[in-house]
C-alpha positions as a Markdown table, in Angstrom:
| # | Residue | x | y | z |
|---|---|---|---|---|
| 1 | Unk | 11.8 | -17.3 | -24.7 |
| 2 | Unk | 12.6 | -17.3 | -21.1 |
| 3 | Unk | 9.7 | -16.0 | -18.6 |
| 4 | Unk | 11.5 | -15.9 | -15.2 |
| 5 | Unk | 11.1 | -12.1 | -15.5 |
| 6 | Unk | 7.7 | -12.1 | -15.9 |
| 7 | Unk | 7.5 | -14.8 | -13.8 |
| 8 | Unk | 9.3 | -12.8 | -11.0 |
| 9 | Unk | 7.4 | -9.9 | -11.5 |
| 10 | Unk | 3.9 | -12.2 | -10.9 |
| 11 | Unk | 5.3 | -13.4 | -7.9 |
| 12 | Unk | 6.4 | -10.1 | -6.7 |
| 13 | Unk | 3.1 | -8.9 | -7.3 |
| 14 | Unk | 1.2 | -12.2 | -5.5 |
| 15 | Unk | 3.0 | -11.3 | -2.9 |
| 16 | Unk | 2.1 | -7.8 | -2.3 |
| 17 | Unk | -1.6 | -8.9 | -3.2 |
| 18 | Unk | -1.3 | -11.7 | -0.5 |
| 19 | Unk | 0.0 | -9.6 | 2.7 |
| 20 | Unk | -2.9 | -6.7 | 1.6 |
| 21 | Unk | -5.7 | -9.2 | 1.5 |
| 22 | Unk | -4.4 | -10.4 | 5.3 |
| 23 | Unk | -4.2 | -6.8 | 6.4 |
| 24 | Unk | -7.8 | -6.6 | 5.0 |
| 25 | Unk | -9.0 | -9.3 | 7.2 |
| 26 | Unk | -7.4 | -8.4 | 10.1 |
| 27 | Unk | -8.9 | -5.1 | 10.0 |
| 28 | Unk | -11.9 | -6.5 | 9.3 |
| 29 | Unk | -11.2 | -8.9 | 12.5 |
| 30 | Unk | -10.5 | -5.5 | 14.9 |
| 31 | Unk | -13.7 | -4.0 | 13.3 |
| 32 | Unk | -16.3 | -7.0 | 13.9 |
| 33 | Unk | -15.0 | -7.4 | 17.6 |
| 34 | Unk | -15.7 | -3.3 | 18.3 |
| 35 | Unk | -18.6 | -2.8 | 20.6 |
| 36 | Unk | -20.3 | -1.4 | 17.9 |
| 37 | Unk | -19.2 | -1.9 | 14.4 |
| 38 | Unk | -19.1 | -0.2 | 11.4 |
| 39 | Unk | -20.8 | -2.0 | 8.7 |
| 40 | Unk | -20.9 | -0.2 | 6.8 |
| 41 | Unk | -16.8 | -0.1 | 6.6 |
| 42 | Unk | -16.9 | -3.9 | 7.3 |
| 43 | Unk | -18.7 | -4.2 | 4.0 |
| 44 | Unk | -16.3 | -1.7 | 2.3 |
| 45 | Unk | -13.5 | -3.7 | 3.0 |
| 46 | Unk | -14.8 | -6.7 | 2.1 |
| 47 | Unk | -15.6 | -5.9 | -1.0 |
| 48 | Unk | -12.1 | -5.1 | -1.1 |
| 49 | Unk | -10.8 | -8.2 | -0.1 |
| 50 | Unk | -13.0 | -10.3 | -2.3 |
| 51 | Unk | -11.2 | -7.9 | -5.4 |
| 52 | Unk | -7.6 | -8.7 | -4.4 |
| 53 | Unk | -8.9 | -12.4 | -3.8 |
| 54 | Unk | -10.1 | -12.3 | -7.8 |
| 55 | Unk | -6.7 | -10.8 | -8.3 |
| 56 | Unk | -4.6 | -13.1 | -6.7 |
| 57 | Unk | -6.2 | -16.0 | -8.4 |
| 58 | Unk | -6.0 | -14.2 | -12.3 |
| 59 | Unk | -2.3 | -13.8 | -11.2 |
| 60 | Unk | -2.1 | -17.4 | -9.5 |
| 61 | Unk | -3.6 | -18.6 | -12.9 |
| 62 | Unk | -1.5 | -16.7 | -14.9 |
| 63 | Unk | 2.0 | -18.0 | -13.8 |
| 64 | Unk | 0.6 | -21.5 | -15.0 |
| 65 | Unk | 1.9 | -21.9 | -18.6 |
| 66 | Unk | -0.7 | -22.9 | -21.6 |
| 67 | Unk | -0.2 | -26.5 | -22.3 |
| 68 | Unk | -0.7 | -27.1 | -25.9 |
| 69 | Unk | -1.9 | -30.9 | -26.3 |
């Protein structure tokens, strides 16, 4: 059984998960350095990023294959 596809498809997805979460914190970067931020929206969108984070590492964890010992 051959998993490149799948495999592919992970990484495809890591990818896209990876470049959102930096977008995250660079937003979250330009809102922190505002005169007055939003917190509220800081908070928001960290909460955000900490749920593609999770994401990222199922999907990290998941292109790992099961070892059978």
């Amino acid at each position: 059984m051959s998993d490149k596809p799948l495999r592919h498809e992970i990484d495809t997805r890591l990818s896209t998960l990876r470049a959102a979460h930096r977008a995250l914190d660079e937003r979250i970067g330009q809102l922190a350095g505002e005169a007055i931020p939003d917190r509220l929206e800081i908070q928001r969108l960290k909460k955000q990023k900490l749920a593609l984070k999770d994401r990222i590492a199922y999907l990290t964890s998941a292109r790992i294959p099961d070892i059978i010992a």
